[in-house]
Structures are given as structure tokens and as C-alpha cells.
ZAKEBA-456332 format. One record per residue (C-alpha): residue number from 1; residue in three letters; x, y, z. Coordinates in pm, 1 decimal. Layout:
BEGIN
SITE  NUM  ALA  X  Y  Z
...
END
This chain:
BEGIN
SITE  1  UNK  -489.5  -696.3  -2068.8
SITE  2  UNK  -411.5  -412.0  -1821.9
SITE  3  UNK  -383.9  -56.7  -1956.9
SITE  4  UNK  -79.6  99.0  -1997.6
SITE  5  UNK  -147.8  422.3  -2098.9
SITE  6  UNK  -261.7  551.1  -1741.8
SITE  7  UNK  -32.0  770.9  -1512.1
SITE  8  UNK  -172.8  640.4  -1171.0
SITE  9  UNK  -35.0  672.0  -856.0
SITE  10  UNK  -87.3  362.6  -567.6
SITE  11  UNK  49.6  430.7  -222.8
SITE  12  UNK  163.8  88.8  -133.9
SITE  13  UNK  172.1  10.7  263.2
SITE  14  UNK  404.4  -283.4  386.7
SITE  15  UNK  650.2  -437.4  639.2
SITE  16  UNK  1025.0  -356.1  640.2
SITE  17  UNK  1021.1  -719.3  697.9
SITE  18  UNK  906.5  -1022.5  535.2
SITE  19  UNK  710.9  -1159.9  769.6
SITE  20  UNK  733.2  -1558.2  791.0
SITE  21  UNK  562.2  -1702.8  510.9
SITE  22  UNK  736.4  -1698.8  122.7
SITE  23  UNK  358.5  -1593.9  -33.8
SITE  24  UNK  391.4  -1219.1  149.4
SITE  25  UNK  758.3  -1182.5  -46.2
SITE  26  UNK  590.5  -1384.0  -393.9
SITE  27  UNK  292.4  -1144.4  -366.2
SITE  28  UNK  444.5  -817.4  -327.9
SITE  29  UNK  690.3  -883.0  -603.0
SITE  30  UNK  385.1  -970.9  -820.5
SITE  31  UNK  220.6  -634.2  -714.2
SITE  32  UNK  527.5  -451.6  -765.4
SITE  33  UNK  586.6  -600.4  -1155.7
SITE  34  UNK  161.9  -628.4  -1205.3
SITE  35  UNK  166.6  -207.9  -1108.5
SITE  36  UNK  466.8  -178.5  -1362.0
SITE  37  UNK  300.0  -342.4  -1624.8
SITE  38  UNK  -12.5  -127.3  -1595.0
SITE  39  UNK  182.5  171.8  -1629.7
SITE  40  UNK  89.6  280.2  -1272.6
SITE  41  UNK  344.2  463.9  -1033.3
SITE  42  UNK  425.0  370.2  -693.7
SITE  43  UNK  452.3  571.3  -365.4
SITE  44  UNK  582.3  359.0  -80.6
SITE  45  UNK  772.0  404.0  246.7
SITE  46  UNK  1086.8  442.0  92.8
SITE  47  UNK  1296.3  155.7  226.6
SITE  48  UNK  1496.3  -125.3  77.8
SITE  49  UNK  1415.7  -393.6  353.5
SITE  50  UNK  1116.4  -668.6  384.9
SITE  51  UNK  821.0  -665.3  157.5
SITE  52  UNK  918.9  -255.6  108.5
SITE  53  UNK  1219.0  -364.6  -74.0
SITE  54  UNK  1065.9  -655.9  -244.3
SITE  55  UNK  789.4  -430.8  -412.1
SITE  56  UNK  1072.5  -155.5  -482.6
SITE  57  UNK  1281.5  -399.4  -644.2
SITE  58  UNK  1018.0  -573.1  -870.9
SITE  59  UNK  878.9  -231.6  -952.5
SITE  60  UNK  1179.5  -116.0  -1070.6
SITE  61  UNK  1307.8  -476.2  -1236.6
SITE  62  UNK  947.1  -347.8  -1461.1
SITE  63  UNK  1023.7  -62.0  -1573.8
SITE  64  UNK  785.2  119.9  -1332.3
SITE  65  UNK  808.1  491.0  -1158.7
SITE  66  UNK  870.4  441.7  -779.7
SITE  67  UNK  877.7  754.2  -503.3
SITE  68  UNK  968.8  710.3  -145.6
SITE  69  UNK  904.9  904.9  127.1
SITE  70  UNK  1071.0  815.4  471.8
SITE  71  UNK  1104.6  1023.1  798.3
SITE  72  UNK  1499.9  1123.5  828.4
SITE  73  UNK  1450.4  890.5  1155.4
SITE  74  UNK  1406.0  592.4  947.9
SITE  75  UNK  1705.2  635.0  690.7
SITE  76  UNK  1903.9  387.3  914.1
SITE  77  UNK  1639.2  162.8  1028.8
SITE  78  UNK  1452.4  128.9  703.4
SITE  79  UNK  1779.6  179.0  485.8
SITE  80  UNK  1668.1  419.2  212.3
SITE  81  UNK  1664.0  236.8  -81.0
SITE  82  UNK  1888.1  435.0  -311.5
SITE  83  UNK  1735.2  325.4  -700.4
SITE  84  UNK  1406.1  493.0  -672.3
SITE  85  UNK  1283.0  721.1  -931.2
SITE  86  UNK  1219.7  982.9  -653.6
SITE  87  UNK  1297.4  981.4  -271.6
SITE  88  UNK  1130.8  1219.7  -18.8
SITE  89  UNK  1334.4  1266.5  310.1
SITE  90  UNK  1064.2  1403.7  529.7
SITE  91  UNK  1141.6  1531.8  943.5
SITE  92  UNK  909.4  1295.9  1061.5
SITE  93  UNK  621.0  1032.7  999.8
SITE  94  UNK  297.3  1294.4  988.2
SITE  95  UNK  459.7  1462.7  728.6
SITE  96  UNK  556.3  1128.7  555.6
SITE  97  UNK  196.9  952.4  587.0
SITE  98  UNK  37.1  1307.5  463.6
SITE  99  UNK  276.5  1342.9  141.0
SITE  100  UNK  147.0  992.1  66.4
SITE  101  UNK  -188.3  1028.5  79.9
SITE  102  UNK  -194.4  1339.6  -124.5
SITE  103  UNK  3.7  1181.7  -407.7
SITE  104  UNK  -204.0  900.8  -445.9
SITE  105  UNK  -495.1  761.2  -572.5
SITE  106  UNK  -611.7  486.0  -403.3
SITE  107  UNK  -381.8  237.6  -149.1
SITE  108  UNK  -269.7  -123.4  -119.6
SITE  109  UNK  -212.9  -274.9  214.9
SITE  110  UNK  47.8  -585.8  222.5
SITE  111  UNK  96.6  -768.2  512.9
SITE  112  UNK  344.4  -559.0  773.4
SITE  113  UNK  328.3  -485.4  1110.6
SITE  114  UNK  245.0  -139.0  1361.6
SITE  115  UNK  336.5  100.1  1113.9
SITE  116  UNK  115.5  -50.3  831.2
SITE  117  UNK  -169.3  -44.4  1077.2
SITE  118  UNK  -111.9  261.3  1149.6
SITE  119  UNK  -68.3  408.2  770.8
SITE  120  UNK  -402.9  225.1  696.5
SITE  121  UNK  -594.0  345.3  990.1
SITE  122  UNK  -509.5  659.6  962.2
SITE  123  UNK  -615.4  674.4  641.4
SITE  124  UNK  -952.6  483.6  647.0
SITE  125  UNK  -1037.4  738.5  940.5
SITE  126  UNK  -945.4  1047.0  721.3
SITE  127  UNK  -1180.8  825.6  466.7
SITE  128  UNK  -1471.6  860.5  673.7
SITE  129  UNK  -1399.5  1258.9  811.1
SITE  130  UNK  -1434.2  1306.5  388.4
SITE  131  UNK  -1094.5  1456.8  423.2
SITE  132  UNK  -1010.4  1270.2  81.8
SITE  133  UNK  -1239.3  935.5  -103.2
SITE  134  UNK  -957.5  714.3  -188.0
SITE  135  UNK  -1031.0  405.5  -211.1
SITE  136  UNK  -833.9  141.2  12.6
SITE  137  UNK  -758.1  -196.7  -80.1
SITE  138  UNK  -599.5  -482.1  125.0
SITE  139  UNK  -427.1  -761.4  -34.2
SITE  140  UNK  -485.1  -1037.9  206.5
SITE  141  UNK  -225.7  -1274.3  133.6
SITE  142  UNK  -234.4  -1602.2  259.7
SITE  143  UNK  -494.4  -1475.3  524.9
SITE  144  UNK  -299.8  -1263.3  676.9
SITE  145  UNK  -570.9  -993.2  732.9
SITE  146  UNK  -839.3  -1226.7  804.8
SITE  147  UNK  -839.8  -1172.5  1194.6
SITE  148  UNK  -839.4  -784.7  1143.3
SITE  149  UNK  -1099.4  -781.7  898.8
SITE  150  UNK  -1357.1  -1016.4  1112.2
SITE  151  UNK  -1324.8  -713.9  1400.1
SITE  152  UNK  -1362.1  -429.0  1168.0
SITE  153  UNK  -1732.2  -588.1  1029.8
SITE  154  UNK  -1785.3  -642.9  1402.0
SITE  155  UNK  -1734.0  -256.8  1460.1
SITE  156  UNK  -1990.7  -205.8  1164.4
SITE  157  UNK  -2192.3  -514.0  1341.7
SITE  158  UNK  -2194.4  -324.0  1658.1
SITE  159  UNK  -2274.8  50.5  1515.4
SITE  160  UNK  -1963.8  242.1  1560.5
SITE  161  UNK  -1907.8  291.9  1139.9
SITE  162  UNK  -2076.9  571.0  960.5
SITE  163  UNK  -2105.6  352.6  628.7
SITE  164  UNK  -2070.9  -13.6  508.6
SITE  165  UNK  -1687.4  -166.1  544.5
SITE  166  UNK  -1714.8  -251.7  177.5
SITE  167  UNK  -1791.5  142.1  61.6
SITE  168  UNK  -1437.2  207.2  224.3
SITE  169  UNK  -1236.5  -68.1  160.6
SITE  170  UNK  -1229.9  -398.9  -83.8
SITE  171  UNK  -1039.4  -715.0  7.1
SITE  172  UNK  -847.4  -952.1  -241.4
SITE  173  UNK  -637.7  -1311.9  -254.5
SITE  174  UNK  -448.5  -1233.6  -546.8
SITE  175  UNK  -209.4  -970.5  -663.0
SITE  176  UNK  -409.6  -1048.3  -1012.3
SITE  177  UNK  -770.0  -1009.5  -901.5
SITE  178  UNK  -654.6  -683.3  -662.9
SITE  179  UNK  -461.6  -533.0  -1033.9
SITE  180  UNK  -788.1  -616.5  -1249.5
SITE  181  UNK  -973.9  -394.9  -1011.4
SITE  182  UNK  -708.9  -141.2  -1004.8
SITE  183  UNK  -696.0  -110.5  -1364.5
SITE  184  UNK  -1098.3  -112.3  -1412.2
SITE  185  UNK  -1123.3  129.2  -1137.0
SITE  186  UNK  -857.9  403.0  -1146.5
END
């Protein structure tokens, strides 16, 4: 059984899209309800499109605290999602990315596209400066990861990491195996 006393905060990264395969939707909404259950909170990107909306909605259908934070650029493109416990409007997407990270306490990366790259790159590399320790964790649904994660053991392969892959980041198949270790670690 997951605790639900704790007050922890995940910063969840995703697509405002779904991507093509049903398990990225089926998995976020498990995250989303799994995270609720626990008792943890949510920071996400704000919207209310693609796997964003998807772990908003099943977050919230849980009972669960949810903020946003999106870039007043994105309040079209994303479309705010307007049920959130809290929503950050922030002038752009430094300022978005770094309200994030402070807030949390460790991160989730679903399947999404440049953006979610970018959110988790950014924040392995502030990882590794020791600018914070949070730990990152990427929920390869379906695979999804699988190419990316092959290249970033080749960078440690080839020298150009400080540390292991596995001291900055741990990689699960289930919503349920990544929310055991949440729970047990946080």
C-alpha cells in the first residue's frame, strides 16, 4: 500500500499530445490517479491537451493537488487547463522550467516531444552542475524511450558523463513499479 500521509511534490514532464499509441494516454492517467492515491502533489506544464491533460484530469478525478505553470505564450497553444488547484502564468519558458524544478522533488518523464526533451535535459544537466540532486525518472511506456536511452549509456560508454546514468536517472515499464519507487523513495 502506498503512503498517504506524505506532502510530495513530482514535476511531471509530457506531450500536449497523445502521441499515437493508447498505452501513453492509459499510462499517464494511471500516473496521474497512482500520484493521487499516494497523497503526492503534481506540478506539470499547465495545459489541458495530450498526455498534459490526461494526467491533469486523472489527478484531479483522485482527489490529488495539481499546479501548473505555463509561459503566457502557451495559454492558447497549450489551452490552460482551468480546474487546477493552482496555475502559474509565467512570461516565458526559463522562468516556467525554473519554478518547476524548485517546487519539486524528484521528476517523471512521459512520452512527449521537443519540449519534454528539453525540460528533462535541462534538468539532468543542472543534475550534474549539483545545482539541485533530484532524482529523475522516465516512465518508458511501451518503449518509447528506448532509442534515447541506448545513446545516453553510449555518452557514458564513450566518457563524456561525470557519473553512472543510473546515479541520475532510473527507468520503469509501469506506472506501478515507477509509484512503488516513488513512494519508497521520497
Amino acid at each position: 500500500m502506498l503512503n498517504q500521509t506524505a506532502s510530495r511534490t513530482i514535476a511531471v514532464f509530457c506531450g500536449s499530445k497523445t502521441g499515437l499509441d493508447p498505452i501513453f494516454t492509459a499510462h499517464a492517467a494511471e500516473l496521474g490517479r497512482g500520484l493521487a492515491i499516494a497523497g503526492m502533489s503534481i506540478i506539470y506544464g499547465g495545459g489541458n491537451k495530450g498526455l498534459m491533460g490526461v494526467l491533469a484530469n486523472s489527478m484531479l478525478a483522485g482527489g490529488g493537488k495539481i499546479t501548473g505553470v505555463i509561459p503566457r505564450i502557451l495559454l492558447e497553444w497549450e489551452h490552460q487547463h482551468e480546474g487546477l488547484t493552482e496555475l502559474i502564468i509565467t512570461e516565458d519558458m526559463h522562468q516556467r522550467k525554473k519554478i518547476m524544478y524548485e517546487r519539486c522533488e524528484a521528476a517523471v518523464i512521459l512520452p512527449g516531444g521537443f519540449g519534454t526533451l528539453d525540460e528533462m535535459f535541462e534538468m539532468l544537466t543542472w543534475n550534474q552542475l549539483n545545482i539541485h540532486s533530484k532524482k529523475i525518472y522516465i516512465l518508458n511506456s511501451a518503449g518509447f524511450y528506448t532509442h534515447l536511452i541506448v545513446h545516453m549509456q553510449h555518452l557514458q560508454d564513450t566518457g563524456f558523463l561525470y557519473d553512472e546514468l543510473s546515479t541520475r536517472i532510473s527507468i520503469f515499464k509501469t506506472p506501478d513499479d515507477l509509484l512503488l519507487e516513488l513512494n519508497q523513495k521520497l
